[in-house]
C-alpha beads as a LAMMPS data file, in Angstrom:
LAMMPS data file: protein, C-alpha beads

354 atoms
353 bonds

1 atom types
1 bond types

-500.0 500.0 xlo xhi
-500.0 500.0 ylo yhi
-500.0 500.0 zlo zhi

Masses

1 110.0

Atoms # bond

1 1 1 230.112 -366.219 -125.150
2 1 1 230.382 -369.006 -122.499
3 1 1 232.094 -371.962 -123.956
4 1 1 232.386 -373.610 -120.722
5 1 1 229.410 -376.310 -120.237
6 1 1 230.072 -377.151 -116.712
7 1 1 228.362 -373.429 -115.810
8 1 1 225.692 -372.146 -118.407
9 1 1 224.284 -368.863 -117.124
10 1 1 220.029 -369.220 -117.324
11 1 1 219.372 -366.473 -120.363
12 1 1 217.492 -363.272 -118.950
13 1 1 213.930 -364.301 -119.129
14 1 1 212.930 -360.371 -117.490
15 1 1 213.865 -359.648 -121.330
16 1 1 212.202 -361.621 -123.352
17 1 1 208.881 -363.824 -121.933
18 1 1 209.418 -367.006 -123.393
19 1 1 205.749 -368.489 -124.836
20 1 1 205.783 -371.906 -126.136
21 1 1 204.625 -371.879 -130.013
22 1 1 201.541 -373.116 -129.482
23 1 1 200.576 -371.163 -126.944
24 1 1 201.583 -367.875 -128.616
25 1 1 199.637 -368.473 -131.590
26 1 1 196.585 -369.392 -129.850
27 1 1 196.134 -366.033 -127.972
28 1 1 196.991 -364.288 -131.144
29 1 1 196.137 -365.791 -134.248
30 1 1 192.121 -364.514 -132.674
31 1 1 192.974 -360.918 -132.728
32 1 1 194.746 -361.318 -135.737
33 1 1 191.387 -362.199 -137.667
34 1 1 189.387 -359.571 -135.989
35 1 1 191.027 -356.608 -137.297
36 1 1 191.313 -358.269 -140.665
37 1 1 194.897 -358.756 -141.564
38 1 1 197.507 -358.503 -139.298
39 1 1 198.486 -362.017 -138.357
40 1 1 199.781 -362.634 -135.514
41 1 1 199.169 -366.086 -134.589
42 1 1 197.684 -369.330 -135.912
43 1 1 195.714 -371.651 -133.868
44 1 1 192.460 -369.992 -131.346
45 1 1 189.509 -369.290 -134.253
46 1 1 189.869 -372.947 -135.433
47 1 1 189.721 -374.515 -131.944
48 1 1 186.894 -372.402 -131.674
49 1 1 185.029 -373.098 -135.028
50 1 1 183.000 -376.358 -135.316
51 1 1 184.716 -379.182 -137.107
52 1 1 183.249 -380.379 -140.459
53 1 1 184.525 -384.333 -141.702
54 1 1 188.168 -383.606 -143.176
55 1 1 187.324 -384.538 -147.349
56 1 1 189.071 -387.273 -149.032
57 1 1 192.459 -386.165 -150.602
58 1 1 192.739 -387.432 -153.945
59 1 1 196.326 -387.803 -154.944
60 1 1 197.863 -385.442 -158.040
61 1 1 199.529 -387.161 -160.711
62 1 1 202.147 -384.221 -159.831
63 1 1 202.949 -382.436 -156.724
64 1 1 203.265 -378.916 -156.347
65 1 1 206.174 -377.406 -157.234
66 1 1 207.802 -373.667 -156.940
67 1 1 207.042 -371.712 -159.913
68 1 1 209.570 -369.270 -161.024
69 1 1 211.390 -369.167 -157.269
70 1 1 214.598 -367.228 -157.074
71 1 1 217.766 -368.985 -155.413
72 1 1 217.581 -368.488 -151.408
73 1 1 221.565 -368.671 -151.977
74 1 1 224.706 -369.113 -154.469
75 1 1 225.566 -372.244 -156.058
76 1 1 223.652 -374.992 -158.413
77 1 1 220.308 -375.920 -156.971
78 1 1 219.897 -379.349 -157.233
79 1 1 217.244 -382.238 -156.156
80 1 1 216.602 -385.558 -154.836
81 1 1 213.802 -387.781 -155.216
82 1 1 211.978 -389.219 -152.145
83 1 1 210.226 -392.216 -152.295
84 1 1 206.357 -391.469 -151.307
85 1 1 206.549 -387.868 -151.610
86 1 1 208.374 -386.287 -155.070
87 1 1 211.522 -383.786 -155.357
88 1 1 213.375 -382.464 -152.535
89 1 1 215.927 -379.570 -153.585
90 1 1 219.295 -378.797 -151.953
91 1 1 222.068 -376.192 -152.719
92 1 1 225.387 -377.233 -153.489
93 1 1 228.729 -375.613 -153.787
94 1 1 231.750 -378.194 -154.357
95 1 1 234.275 -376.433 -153.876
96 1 1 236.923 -375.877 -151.131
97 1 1 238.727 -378.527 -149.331
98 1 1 238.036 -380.746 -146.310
99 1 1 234.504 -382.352 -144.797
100 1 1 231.380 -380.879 -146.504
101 1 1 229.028 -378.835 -144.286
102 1 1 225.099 -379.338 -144.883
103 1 1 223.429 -376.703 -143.208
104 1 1 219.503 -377.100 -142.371
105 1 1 217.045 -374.353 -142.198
106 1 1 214.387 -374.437 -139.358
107 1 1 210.628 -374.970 -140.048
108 1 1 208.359 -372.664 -139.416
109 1 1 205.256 -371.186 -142.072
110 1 1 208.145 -369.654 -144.246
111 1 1 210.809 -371.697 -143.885
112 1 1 213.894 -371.636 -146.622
113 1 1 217.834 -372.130 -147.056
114 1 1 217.470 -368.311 -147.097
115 1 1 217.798 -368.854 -143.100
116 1 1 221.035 -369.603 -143.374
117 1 1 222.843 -367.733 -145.675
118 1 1 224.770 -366.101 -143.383
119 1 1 226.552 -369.291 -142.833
120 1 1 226.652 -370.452 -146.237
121 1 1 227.747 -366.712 -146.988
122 1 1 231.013 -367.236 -144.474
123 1 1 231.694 -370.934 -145.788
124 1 1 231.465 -371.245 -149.497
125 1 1 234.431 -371.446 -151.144
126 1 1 236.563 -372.985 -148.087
127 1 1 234.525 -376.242 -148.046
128 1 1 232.348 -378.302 -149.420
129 1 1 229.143 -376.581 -148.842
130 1 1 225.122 -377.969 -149.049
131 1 1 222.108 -376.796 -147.984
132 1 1 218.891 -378.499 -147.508
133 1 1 215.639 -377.453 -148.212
134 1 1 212.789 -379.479 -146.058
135 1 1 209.547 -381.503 -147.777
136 1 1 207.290 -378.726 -148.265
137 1 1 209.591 -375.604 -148.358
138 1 1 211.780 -373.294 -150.294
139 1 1 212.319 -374.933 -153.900
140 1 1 211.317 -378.741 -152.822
141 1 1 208.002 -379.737 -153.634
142 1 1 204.843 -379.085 -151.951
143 1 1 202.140 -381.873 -152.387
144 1 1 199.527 -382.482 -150.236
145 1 1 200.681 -385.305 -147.989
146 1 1 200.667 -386.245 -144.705
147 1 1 204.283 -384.459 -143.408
148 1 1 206.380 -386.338 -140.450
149 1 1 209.175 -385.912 -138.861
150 1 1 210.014 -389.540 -140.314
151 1 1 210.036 -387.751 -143.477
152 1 1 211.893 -384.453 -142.259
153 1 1 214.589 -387.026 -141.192
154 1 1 214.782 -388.778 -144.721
155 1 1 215.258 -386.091 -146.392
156 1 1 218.276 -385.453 -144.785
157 1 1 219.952 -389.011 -144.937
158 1 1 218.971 -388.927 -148.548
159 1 1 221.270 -385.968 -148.751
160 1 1 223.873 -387.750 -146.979
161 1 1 224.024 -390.335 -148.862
162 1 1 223.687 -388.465 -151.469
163 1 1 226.931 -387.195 -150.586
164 1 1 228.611 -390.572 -149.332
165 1 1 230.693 -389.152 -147.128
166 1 1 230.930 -387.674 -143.720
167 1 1 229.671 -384.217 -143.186
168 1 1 228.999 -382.080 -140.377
169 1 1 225.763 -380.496 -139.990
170 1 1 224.236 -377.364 -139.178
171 1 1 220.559 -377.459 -137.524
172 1 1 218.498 -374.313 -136.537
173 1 1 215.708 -374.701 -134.289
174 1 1 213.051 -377.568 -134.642
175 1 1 215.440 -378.642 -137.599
176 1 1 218.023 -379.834 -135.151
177 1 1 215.668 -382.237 -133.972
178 1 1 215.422 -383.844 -136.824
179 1 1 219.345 -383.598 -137.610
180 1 1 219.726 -385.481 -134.385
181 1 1 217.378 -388.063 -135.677
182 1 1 219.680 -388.467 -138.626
183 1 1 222.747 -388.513 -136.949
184 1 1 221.294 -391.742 -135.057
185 1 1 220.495 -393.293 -138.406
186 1 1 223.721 -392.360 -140.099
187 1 1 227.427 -392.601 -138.980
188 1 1 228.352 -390.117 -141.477
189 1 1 227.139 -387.100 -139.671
190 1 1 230.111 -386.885 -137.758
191 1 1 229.251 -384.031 -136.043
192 1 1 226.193 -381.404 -134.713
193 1 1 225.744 -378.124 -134.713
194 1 1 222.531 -377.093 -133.290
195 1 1 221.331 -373.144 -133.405
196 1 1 218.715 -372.730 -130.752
197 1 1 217.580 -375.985 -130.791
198 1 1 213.724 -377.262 -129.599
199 1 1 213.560 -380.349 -127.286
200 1 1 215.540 -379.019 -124.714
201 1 1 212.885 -377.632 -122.933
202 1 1 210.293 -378.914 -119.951
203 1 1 209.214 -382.398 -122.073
204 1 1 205.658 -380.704 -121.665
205 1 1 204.644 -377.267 -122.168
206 1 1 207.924 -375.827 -122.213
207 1 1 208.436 -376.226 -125.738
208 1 1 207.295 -375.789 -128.981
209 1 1 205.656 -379.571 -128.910
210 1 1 201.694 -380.418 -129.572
211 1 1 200.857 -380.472 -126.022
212 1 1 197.452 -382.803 -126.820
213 1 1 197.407 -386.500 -125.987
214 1 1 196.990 -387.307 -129.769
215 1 1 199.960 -385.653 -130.849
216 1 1 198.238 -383.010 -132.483
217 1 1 195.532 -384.428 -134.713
218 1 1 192.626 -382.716 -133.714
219 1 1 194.177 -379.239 -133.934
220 1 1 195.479 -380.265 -137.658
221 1 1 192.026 -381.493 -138.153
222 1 1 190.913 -377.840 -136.912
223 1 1 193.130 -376.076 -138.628
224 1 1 192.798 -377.658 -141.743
225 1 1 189.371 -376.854 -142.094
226 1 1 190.565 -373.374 -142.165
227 1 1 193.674 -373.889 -144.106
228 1 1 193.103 -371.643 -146.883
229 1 1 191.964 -368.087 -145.442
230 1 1 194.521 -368.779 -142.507
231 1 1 197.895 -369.458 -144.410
232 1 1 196.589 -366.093 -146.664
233 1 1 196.536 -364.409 -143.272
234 1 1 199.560 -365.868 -141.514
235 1 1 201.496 -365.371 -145.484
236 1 1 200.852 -361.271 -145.018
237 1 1 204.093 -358.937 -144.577
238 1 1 202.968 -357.670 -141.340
239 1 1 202.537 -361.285 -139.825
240 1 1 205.908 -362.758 -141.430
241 1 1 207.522 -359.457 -140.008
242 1 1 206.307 -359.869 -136.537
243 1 1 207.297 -363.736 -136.156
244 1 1 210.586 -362.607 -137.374
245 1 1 211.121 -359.705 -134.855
246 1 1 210.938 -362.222 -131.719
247 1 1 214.077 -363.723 -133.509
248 1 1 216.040 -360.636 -134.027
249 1 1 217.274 -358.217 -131.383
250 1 1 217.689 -355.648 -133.489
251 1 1 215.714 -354.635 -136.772
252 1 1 214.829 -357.611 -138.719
253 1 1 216.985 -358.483 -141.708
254 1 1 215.211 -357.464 -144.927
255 1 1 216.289 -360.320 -147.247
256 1 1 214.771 -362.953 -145.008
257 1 1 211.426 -360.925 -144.963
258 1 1 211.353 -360.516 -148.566
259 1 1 212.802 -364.370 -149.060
260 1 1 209.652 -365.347 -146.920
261 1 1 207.049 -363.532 -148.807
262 1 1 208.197 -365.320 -152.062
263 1 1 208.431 -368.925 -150.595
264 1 1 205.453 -368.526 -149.037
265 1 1 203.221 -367.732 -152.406
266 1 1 204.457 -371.038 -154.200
267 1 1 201.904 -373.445 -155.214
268 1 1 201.163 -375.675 -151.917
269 1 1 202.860 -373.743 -150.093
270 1 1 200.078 -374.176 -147.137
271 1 1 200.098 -378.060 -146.416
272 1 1 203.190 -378.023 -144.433
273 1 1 202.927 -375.311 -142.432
274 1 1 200.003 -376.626 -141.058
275 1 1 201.450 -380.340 -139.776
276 1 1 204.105 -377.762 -137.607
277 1 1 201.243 -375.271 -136.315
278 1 1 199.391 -378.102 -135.015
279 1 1 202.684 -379.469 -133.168
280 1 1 203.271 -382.577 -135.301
281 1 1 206.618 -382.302 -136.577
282 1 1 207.768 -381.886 -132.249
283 1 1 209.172 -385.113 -130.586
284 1 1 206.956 -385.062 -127.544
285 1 1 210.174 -385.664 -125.375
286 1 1 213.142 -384.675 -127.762
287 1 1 215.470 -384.893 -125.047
288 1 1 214.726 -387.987 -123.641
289 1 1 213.932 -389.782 -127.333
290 1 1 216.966 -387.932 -129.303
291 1 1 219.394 -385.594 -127.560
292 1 1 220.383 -388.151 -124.495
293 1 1 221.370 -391.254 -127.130
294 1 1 223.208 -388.764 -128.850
295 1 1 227.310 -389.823 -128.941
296 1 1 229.000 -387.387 -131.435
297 1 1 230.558 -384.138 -130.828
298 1 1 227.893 -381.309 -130.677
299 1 1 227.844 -377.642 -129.934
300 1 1 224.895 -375.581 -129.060
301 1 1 224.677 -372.153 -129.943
302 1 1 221.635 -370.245 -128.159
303 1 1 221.074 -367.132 -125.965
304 1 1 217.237 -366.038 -125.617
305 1 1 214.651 -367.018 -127.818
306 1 1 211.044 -366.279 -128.055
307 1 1 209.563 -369.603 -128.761
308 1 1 212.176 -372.386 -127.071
309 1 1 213.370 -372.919 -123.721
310 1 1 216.964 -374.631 -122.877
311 1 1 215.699 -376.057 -119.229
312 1 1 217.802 -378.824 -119.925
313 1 1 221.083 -377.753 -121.864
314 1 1 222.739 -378.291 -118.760
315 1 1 222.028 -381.726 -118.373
316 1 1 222.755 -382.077 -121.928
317 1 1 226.202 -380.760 -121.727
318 1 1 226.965 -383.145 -119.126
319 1 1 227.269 -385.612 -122.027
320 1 1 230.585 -386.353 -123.322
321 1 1 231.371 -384.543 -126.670
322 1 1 228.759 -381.931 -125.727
323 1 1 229.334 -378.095 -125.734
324 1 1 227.635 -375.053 -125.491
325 1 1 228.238 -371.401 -126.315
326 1 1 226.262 -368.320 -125.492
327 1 1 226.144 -366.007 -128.108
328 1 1 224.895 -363.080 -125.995
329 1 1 222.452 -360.568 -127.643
330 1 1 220.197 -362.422 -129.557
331 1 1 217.299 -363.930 -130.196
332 1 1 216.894 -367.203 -131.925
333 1 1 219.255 -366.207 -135.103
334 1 1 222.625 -365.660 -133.923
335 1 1 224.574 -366.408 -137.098
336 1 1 222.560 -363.090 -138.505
337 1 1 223.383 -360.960 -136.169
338 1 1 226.730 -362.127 -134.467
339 1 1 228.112 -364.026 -137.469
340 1 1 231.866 -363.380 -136.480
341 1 1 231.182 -364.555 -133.060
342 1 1 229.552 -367.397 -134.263
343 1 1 231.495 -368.411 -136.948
344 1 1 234.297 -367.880 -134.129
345 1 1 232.645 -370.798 -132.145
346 1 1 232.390 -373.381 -134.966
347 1 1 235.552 -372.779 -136.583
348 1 1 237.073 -373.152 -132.596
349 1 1 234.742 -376.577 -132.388
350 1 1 235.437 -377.772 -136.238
351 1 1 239.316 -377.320 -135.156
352 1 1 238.927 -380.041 -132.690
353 1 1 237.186 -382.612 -134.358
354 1 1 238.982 -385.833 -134.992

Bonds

1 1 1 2
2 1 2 3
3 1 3 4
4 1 4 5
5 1 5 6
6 1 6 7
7 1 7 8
8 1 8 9
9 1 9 10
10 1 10 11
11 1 11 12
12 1 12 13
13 1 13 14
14 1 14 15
15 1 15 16
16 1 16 17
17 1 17 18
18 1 18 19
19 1 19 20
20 1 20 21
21 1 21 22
22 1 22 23
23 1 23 24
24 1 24 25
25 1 25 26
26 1 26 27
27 1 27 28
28 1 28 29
29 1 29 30
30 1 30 31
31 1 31 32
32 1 32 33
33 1 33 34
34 1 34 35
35 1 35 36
36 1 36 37
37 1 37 38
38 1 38 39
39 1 39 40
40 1 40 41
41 1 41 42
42 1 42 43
43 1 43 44
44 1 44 45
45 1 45 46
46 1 46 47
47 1 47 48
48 1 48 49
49 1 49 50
50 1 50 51
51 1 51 52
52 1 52 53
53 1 53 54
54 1 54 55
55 1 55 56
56 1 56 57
57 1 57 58
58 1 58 59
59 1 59 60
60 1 60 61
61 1 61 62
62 1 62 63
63 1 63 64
64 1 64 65
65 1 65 66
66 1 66 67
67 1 67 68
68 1 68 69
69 1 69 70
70 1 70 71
71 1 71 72
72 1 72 73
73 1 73 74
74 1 74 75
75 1 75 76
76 1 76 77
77 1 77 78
78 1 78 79
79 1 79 80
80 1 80 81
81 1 81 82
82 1 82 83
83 1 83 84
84 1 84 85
85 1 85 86
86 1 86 87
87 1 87 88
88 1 88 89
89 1 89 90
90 1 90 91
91 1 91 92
92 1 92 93
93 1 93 94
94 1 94 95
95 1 95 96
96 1 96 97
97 1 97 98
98 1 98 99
99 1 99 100
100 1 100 101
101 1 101 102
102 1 102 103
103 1 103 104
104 1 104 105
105 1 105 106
106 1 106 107
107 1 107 108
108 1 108 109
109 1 109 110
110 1 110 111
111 1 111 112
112 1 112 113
113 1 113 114
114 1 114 115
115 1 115 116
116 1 116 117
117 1 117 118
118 1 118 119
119 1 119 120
120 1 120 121
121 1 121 122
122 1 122 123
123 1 123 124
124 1 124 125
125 1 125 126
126 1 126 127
127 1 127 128
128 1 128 129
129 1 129 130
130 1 130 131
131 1 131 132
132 1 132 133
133 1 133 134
134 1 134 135
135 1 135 136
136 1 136 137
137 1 137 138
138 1 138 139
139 1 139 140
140 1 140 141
141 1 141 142
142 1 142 143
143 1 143 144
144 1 144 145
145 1 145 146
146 1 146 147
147 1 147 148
148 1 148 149
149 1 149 150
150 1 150 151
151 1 151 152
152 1 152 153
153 1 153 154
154 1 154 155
155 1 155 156
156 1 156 157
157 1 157 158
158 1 158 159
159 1 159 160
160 1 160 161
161 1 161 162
162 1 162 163
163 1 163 164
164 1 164 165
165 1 165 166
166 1 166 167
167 1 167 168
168 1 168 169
169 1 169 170
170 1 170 171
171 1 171 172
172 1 172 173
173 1 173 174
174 1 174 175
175 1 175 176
176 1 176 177
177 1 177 178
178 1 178 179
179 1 179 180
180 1 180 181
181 1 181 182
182 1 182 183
183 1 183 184
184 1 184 185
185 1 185 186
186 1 186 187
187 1 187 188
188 1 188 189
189 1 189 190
190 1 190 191
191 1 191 192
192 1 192 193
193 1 193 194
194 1 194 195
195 1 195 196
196 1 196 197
197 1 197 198
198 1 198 199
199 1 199 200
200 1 200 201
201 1 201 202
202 1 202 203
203 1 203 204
204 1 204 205
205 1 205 206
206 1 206 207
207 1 207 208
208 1 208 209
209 1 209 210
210 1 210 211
211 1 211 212
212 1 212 213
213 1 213 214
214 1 214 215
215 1 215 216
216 1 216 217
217 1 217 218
218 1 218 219
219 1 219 220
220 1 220 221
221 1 221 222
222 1 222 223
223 1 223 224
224 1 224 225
225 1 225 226
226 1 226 227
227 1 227 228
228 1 228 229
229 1 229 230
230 1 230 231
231 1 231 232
232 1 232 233
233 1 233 234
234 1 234 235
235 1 235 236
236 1 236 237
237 1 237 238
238 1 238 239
239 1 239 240
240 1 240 241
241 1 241 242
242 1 242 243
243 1 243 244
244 1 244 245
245 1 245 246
246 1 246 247
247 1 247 248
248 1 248 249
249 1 249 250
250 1 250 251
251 1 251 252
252 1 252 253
253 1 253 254
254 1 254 255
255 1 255 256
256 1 256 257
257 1 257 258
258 1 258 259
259 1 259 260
260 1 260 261
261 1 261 262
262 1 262 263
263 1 263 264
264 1 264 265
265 1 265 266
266 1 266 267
267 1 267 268
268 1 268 269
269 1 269 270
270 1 270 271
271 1 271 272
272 1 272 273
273 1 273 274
274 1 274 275
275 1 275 276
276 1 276 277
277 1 277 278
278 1 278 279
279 1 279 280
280 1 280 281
281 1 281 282
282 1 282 283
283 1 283 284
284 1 284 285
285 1 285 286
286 1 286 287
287 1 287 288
288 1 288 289
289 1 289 290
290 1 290 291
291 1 291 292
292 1 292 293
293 1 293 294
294 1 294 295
295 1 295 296
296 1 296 297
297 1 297 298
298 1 298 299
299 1 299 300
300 1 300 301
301 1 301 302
302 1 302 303
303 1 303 304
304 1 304 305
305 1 305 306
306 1 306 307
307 1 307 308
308 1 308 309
309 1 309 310
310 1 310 311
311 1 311 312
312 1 312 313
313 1 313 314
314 1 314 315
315 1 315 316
316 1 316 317
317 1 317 318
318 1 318 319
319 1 319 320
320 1 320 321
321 1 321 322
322 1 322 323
323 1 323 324
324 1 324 325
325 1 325 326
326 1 326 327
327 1 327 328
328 1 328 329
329 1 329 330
330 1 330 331
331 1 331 332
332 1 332 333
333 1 333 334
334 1 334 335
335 1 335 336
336 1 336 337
337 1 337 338
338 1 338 339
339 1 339 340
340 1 340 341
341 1 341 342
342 1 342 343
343 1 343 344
344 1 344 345
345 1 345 346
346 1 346 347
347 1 347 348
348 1 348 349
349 1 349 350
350 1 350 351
351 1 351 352
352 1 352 353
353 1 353 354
């Protein structure tokens, strides 16, 4: 680990190439279809396919909801309501002493509090503990909306206030972003911890961010059309295993495989997915927009990872209250695969909060 931020050492790119998201799962998602199953990416055969008019959504009188979906971790599983959209579920364990943690998954096609149970694993029981589960994943609702990062972010400050208290949060990947986008909105987050955050990449193409000049649209459009046979594709074990093998090191952790397939065969369990394949849910310049106006003590955890890039951590550690520490040998998910090391850097960064 390097817990000095004055000198981060550049991860070893020789490695691991690092592919934006987008790009990835354009070159594969192609091949993917052609041999009839193994997905590998999401994106080329829709730019390719003509476009037919997107048909008018009629709204449900009740949104989808998870039918029957085991617990991604211990403790009650519990739910808000958000205005607009319908139930969003959280875990909760009360117990413990001291300033809750709320811990926030990332976002990807199977995306679920089961991502960080390692964490919740090491902390419940010693703290207040709560994890979030984002608008359109694990056990919150599903409906067929339009999904934002506006509403990503009010999800969380409806936990929060929920709470009505301060908390420190835990973000993983593109759900730092919108943790950071919280914290703005909400003095209670008194801290940020952000697991191999995106938005710290090159503001264009370095990132997982919808490169087009309309944010995205068109490819949604695109994809949509396809929506159906392509979440059935990108859903399949193979494709879930090989998204989760550029985020491991080492052999994949079953569990989180086996978490994934369930999530992702809930009712509605397509319409989200497809607003972060077509780049939507990215702040085009996260760094500039969220990480540069951000004033509270923050640690970055990150090594190599297959689908971010950390061209600016540096710059971002320059910040006062800003930290970073390399959890060598790995991939995207430390806390699975160096848990003591990691939990070794937050209880070391929790011990000097205020």
């Amino acid at each position: 680990m390097t817990p000095d931020p004055t000198r981060l050492p550049a991860p070893d790119r020789a490695a691991r190439p690092r592919r934006s998201l987008p790009a990835l799962t354009a070159r594969t998602l192609t091949a993917a279809l052609l041999i009839g199953g193994l997905a590998l990416g999401t994106a080329a055969l829709a730019q390719t396919a003509p476009v037919s008019p997107t048909p008018t959504r009629v709204q449900q009188a009740e949104p989808n909801r998870p039918v029957n979906l085991r617990a991604a971790v211990s403790g009650e599983r519990r739910y808000l309501t958000i205005p607009n959209f319908g139930r969003v579920a959280y875990y909760a364990d009360d117990r413990g002493q001291g300033r809750p943690l709320v811990l926030t998954s990332s976002v990807n096609a199977a995306a679920s509090a089961y991502e960080m149970k390692p964490l919740w694993d090491a902390y419940v029981g010693t703290r207040p503990v709560y994890a979030l589960e984002w608008p359109g994943f694990g056990s919150s609702d599903r409906p067929d909306v339009t999904y934002t990062k506006e509403l990503m972010t009010a999800a969380l400050n409806a936990l929060i206030a929920e709470l009505n208290t301060d908390v420190d949060v835990v973000g993983l990947s593109l759900g730092s972003e919108f943790v950071v986008r919280a914290a703005l909105l909400d003095r209670r987050v008194r801290s940020a911890v952000l697991i191999s955050p995106s938005g710290l990449g090159s503001p264009r193409g370095g990132t997982q961010e919808a490169t087009a000049d309309d944010g995205g649209q068109q490819l949604y459009d695109r994809l949509n059309t396809f929506s159906t046979p392509l979440y059935a594709v990108i859903r399949t074990r193979p494709s879930i295993q090989y998204f989760l093998s550029r985020s491991f090191r080492g052999p994949v952790d079953g569990g989180l495989i086996d978490y994934s397939l369930d999530t992702t065969r809930q009712p509605g369990a397509k319409y989200a997915p497809i607003y972060f394949i077509s780049g939507r849910l990215f702040t085009a310049d996260a760094y500039a927009d969220l990480y540069s106006r951000l004033s509270i003590p923050t640690l970055v955890l990150y090594d190599q990872d297959g689908f971010v890039s950390f061209e600016r951590l540096q710059a971002f550690t320059l910040q006062a209250g800003v930290r970073a520490v390399r959890i060598e040998g790995t991939d995207g998910l430390p806390h699975f695969e160096k848990t003591p090391e990691v939990r070794a850097a937050l209880d070391a960064f929790w011990a000097a909060l205020p």
